[in-house]
C-alpha positions as CSV (number, residue, x, y, z in Angstrom):
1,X,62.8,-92.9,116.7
2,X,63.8,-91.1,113.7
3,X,60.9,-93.1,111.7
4,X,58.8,-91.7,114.8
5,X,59.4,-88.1,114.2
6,X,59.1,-87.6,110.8
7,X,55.4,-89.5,111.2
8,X,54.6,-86.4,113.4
9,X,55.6,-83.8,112.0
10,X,54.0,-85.2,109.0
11,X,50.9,-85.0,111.1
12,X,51.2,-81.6,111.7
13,X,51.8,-80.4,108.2
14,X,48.3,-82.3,107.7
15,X,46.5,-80.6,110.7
16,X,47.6,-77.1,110.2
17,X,45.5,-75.0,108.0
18,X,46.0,-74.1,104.0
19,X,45.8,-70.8,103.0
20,X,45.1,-70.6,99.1
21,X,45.4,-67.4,96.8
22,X,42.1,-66.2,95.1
23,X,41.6,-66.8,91.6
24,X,43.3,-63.5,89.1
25,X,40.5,-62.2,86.3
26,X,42.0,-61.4,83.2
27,X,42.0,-57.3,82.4
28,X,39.4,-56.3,79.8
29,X,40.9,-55.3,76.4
30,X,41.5,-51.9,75.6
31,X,38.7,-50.0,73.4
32,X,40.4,-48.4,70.3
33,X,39.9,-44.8,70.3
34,X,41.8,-43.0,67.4
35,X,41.4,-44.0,63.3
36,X,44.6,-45.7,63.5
37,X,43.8,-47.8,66.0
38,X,40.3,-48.7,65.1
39,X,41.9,-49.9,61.4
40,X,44.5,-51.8,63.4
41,X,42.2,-53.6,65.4
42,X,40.4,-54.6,62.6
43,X,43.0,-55.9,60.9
44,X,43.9,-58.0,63.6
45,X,40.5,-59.3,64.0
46,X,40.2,-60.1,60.2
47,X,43.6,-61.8,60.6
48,X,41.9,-64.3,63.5
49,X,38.7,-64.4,61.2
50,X,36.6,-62.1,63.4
51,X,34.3,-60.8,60.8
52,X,31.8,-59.3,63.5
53,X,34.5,-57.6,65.0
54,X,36.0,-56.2,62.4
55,X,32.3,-55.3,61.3
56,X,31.7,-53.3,64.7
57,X,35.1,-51.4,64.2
58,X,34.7,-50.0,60.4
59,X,31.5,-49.6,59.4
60,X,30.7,-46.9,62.2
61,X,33.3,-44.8,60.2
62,X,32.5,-46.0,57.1
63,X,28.5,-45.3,56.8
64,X,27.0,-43.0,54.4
65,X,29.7,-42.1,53.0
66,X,32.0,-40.9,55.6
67,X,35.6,-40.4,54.9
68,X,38.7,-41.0,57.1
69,X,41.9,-38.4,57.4
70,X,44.3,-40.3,56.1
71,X,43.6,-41.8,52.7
72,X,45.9,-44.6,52.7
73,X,43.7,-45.5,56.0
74,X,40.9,-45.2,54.5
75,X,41.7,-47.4,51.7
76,X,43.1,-50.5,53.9
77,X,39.3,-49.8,55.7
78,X,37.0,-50.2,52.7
79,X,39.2,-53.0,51.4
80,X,39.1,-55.1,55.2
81,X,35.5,-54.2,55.5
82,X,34.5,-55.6,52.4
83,X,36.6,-59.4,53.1
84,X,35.1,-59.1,56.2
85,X,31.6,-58.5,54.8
86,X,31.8,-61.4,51.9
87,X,33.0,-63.8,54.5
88,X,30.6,-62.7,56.9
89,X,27.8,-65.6,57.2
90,X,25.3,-64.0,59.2
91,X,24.7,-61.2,56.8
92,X,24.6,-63.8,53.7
93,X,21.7,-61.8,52.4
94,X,23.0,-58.4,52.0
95,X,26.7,-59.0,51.9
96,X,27.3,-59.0,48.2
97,X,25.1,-55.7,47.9
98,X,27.1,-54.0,50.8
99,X,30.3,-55.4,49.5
100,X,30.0,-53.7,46.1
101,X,29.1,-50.6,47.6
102,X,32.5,-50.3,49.7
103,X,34.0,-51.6,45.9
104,X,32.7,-49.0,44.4
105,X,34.1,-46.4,46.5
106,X,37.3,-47.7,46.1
107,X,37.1,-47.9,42.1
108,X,35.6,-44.1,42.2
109,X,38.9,-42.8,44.5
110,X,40.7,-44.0,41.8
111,X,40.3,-45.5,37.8
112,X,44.0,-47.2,38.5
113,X,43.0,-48.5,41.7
114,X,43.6,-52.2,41.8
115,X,44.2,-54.3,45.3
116,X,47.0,-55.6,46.6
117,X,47.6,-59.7,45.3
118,X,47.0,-62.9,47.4
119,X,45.9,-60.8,50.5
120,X,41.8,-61.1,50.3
121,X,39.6,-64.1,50.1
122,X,38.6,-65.4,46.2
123,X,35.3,-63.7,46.7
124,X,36.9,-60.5,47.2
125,X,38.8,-60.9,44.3
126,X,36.0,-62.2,42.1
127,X,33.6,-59.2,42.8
128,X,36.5,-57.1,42.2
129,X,37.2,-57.9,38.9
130,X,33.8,-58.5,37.9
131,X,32.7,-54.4,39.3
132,X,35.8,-53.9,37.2
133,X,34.4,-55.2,34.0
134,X,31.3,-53.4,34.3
135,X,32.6,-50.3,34.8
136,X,35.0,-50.8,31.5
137,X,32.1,-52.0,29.7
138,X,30.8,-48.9,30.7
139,X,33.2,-46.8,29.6
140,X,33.5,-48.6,26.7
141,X,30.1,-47.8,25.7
142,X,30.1,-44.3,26.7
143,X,33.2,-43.8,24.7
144,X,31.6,-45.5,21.8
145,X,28.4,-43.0,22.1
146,X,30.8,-40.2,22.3
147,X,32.3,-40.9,18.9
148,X,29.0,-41.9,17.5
149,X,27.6,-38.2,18.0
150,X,31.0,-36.7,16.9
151,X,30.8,-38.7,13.5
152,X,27.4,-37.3,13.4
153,X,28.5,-33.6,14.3
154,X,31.3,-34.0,11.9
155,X,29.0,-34.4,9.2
156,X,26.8,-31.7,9.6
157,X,29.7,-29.8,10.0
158,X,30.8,-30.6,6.6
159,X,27.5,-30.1,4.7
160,X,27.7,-27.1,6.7
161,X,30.9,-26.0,5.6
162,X,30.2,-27.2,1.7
163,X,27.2,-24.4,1.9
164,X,29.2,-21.8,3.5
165,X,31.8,-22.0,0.7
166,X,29.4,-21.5,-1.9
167,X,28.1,-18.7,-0.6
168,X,31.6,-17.4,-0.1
169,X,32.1,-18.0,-3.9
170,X,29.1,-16.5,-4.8
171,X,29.6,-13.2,-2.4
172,X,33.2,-12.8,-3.3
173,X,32.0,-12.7,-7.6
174,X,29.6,-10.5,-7.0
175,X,31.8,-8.6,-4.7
176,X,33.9,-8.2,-7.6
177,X,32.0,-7.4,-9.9
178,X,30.3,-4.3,-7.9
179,X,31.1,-1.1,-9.0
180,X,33.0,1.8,-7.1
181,X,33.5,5.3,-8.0
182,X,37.2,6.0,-8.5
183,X,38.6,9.6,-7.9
184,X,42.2,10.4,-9.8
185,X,43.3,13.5,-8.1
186,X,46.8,15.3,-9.2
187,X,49.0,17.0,-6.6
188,X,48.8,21.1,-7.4
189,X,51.9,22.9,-6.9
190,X,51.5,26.1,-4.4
191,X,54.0,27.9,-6.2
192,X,51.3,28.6,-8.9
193,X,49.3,30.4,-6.2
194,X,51.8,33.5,-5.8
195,X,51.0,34.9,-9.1
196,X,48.6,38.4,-8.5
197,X,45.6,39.2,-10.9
198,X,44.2,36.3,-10.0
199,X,45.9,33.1,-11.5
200,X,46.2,31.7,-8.0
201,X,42.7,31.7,-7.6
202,X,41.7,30.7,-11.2
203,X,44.2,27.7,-10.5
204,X,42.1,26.5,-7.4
205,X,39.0,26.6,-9.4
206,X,37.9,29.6,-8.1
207,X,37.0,31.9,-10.9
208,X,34.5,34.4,-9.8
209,X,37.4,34.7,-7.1
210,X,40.0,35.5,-9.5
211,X,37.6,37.0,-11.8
212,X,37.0,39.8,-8.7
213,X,40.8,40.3,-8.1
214,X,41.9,40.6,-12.1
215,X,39.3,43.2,-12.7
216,X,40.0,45.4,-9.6
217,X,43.8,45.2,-10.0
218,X,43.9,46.0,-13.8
219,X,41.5,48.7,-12.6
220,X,43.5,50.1,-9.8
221,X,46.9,49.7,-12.2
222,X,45.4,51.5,-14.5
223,X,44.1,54.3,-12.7
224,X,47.6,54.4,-11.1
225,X,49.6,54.5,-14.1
226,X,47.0,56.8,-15.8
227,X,47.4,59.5,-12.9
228,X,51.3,58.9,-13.2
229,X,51.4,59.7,-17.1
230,X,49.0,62.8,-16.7
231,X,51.1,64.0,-13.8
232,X,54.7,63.6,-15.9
233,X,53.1,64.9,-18.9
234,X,52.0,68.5,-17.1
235,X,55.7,68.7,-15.8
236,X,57.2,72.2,-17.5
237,X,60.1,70.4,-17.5
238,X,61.7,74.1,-17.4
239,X,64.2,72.8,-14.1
240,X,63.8,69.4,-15.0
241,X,63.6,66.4,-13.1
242,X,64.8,66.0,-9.2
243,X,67.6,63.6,-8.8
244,X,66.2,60.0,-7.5
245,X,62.5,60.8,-8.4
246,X,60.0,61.3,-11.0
247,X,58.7,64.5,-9.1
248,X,58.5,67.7,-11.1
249,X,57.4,71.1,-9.8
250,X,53.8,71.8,-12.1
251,X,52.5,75.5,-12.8
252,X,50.7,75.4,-9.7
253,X,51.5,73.2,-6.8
254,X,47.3,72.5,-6.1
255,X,46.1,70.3,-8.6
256,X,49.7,69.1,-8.6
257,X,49.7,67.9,-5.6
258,X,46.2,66.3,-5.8
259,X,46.5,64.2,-8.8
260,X,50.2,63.3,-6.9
261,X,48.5,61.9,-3.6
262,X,45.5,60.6,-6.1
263,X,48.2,58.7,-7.7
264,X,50.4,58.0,-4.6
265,X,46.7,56.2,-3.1
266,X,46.0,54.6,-6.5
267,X,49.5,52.5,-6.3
268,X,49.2,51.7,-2.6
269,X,45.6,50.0,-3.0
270,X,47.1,48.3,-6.2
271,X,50.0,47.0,-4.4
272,X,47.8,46.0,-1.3
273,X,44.8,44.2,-4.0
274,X,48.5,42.3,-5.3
275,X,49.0,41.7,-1.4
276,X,45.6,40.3,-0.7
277,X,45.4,38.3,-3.7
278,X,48.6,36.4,-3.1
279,X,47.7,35.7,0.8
280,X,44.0,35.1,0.3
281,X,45.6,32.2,-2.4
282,X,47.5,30.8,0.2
283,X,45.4,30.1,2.4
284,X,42.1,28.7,0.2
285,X,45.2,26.7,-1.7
286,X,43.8,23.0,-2.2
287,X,46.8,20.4,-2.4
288,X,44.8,18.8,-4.8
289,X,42.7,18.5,-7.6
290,X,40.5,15.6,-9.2
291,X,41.4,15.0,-12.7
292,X,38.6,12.5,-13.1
293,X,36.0,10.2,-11.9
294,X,35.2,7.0,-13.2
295,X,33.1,3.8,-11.7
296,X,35.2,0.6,-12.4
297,X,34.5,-3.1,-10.9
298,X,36.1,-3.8,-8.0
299,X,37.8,-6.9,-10.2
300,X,39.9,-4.2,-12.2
301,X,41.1,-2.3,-8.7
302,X,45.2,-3.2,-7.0
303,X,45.7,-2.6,-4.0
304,X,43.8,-3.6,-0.1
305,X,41.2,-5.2,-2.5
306,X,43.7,-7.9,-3.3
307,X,44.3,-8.9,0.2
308,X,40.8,-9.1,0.4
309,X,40.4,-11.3,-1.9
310,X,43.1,-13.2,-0.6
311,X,45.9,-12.4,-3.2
312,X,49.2,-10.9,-2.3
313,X,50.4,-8.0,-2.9
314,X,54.4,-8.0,-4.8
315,X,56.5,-6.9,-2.1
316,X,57.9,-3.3,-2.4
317,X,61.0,-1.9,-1.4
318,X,60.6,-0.2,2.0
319,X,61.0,3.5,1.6
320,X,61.6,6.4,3.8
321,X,57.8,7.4,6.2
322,X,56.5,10.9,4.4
323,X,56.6,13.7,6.7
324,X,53.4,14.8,8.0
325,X,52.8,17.2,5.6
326,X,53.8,15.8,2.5
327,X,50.7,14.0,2.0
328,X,52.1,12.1,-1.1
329,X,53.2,15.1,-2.4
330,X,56.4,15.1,-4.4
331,X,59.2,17.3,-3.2
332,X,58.9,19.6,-5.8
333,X,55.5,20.5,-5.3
334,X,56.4,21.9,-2.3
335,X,56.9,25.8,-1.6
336,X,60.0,26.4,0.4
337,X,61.3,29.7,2.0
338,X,64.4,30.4,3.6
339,X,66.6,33.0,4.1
340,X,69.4,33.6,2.1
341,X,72.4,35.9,2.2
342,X,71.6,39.1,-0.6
343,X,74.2,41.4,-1.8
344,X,73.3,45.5,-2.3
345,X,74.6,48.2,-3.4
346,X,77.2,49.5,-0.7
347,X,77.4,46.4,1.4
348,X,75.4,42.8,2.2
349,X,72.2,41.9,3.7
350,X,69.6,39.1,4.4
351,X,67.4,38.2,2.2
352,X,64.5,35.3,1.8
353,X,64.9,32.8,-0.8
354,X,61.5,31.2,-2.7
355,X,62.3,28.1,-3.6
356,X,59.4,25.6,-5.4
């Protein structure tokens, strides 16, 4: 019975109907969208040896010459890219050629740039170091140029130079050897210039000038002291003279007093020709005079024309700056006037003091 049973529920099992679950599709792969993941991908492909792949993913960003953000991305890119493209066998043809392009980019970021060890194929490797190679042979050659023209330029330069220091030689003699007109001149002391009748104006070379002032004042002196002696000799002398003054009475007080004011304007003009003499030899005063011109070489001269001829001068001993109107002149040749305390009769006063 129990045997029985179990026969039909078996039977059952078997006659009821299965119900089976339809077959699951596998979810498509996600498209990389950013840099990052693009160079990622890539990597991942060229890790499972997907060169197509890893073709379909770079070069889009890659192509004439495009450039990523990041250049550490951009780097691992070219270097993956160019693997990919050696090991690539479909492209055979053009592989090399496309391979040393993305190379060449990478040597051209950088002269240190050198790839990272046992991570690329041997053809990677080999193209490497043979682009590497070239471009120091390159170098090498430029370099070599280079010092080839500045071996060249270096002699010219010293023929050059050789020519230019003969002519300095030759300028710098007959520089030398040119002659220059040298002035002496001799500091004149302005003291000299307050003397009247003229010797101020005699002493700056002058002479008609002093000539013109020597005759009128002896002139007018001697008019003055000829009216003076006429005048005390007709004095009748009979009350003699007035205390403090040469004034006399005469016989008649007319022609008395006439040749008196004759004599009184003959001493003021004289005194004022004195005046004028003295100021107008102030002011046309030269500082100096020449003592004597002479032409000399250059050769025989001291001074800037040694530092131009590139001697030195023997130092001096620094000395105090001339005031701005010394001019070189000594101390002495200087007019000074100050005032001074004067005693008179009676008392004190202020006086000036000439000092030269």
């Amino acid at each position: 019975m129990r045997l029985l049973a179990c026969s039909l529920a078996l039977g059952v099992a078997l006659a009821s109907p299965v119900h089976a679950r339809p077959p699951t599709t596998p979810a498509p792969p996600l498209v990389p969208t950013t840099e990052n993941d693009k160079v990622n991908a890539a990597i991942q492909a060229w890790s499972q040896g997907n060169w197509a792949r890893v073709r379909a993913l770079l070069e889009p960003m890659l192509q004439d010459g495009r450039k990523l953000g990041d250049p550490l991305l951009e780097e691992a890119a070219l270097r993956y890219l160019s693997d990919a493209t050696l090991q690539d066998p479909d492209i055979a043809p053009v592989s090399q050629e496309w391979a040393t392009g993305y190379i060449k980019r990478l040597l051209a970021s950088s002269p240190d740039w050198r790839p990272p060890a046992d991570t690329h194929s041997k053809a990677f490797y080999d193209l490497y170091n043979s682009l590497r190679e070239e471009r120091d042979r390159s170098s090498f050659n430029m370099c070599k140029g280079e010092r080839a023209a500045c071996i060249a330029d270096l002699d010219e330069l010293k023929v050059r130079h050789g020519a230019l220091g003969r002519d300095y030689e030759r300028l710098r003699k007959a520089y030398e050897q040119q002659e220059v007109e040298v002035v002496e001149k001799v500091a004149r002391n302005r003291a000299v210039a307050l003397v009247p009748f003229g010797v101020g104006h005699f002493y700056n070379g002058r002479k008609g000038l002093g000539g013109v002032f020597l005759a009128s004042e002896l002139a007018l002196g001697a008019t003055a002291l000829g009216l003076f002696i006429t005048r005390a000799l007709a004095c009748d002398r009979l009350n003699g003279y007035q205390p403090g003054s040469l004034v006399c009475d005469l016989p008649d007080g007319g022609p008395g007093l006439a040749i008196r004011n004759a004599e009184q304007t003959m001493g003021i003009l004289f005194l004022g020709s004195l005046a004028l003499d003295i100021v107008l030899a102030q002011i046309l005063f030269r500082p100096f005079s020449t003592a004597k011109r002479v032409r000399v070489p250059r050769s025989e001269l001291k001074g800037d024309d040694d530092d131009a001829r590139g001697k030195k001068k023997p130092a001096k001993e620094p000395t105090a700056k001339p005031g701005p109107r010394s001019s070189g002149l000594r101390r002495s040749d200087i007019l000074q006037i100050a005032p001074a305390p004067t005693l008179v009769p009676g008392g004190g006063g202020l006086g000036v003091k000439i000092r030269f």
